[in-house]
N, C-alpha and C positions, 0 to 999 in steps of 0.2 A: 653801315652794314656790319653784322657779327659775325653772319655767316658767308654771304657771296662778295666774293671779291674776284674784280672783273680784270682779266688781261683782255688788251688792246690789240690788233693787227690790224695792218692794212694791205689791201691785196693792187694788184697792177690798175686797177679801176676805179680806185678812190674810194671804193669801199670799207669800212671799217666794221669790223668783228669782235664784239665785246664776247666774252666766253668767264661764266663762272660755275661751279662745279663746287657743293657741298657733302659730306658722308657725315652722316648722324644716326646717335641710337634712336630708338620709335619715341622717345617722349620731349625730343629737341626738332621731331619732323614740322609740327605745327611754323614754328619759328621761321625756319627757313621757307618755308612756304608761304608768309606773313611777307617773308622780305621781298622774293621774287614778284608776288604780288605788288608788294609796294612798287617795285622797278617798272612794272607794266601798267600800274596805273597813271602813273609819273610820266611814262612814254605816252598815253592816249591823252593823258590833259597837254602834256608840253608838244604834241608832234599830232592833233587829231586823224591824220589823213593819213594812217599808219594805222593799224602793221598790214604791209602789201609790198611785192618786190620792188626793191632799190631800183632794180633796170626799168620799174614802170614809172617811176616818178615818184615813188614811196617816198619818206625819209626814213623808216627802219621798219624793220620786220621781226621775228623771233622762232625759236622753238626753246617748248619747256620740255622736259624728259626729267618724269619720276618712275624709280625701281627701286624695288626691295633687293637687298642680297643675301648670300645665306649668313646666317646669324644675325637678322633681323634690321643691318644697317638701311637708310634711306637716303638714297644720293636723289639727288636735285642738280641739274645739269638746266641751264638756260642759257640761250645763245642768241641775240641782239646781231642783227646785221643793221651798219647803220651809214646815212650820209655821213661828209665831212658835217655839216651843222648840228646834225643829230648827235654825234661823237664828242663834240665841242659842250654842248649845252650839257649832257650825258657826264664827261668826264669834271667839269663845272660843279653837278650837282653831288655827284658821288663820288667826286676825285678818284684818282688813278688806284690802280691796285698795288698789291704789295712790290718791292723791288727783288 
């Protein structure tokens, strides 16, 4: 990944929270949106029975959230809630984010 790099949490439930957040000028938005894509197709081939809540049986879920801001920047915001398994195979493929 170039652009999204993912920080990890885990909350009292076992849940796991991947969180990455991109700011680009308009002609690097394609990219970033290349990658996210790429992360979400990765999750329906590796986890089919996904994206649905974690507390239903899921193994990971998401939101994407793209905005323009003024002076034309493009942030790309995508959020992975995910099992322990999901988090594992997840972290496995796209290794941990920066320290």
């Amino acid at each position: 990944m170039e652009f999204l790099q993912f920080d990890a949490s885990d909350d009292d439930h076992g849940i796991t929270t991947l969180d990455a957040m991109a700011s680009t000028p308009a002609d690097r938005h394609a990219a970033v949106l290349a990658e996210a894509a790429q992360v979400l197709a990765w999750a329906r081939r590796q986890f089919p029975d996904g994206p649905g809540p974690i507390d239903e049986g899921h193994d990971w879920d998401h939101d994407l959230q793209v905005t323009v801001e003024d002076g034309g920047w493009h942030v790309v915001s995508l959020t992975l809630a995910a099992s322990p398994r999901f988090a594992e195979a997840f972290l496995a493929a796209f290794g941990p984010g920066p320290d």
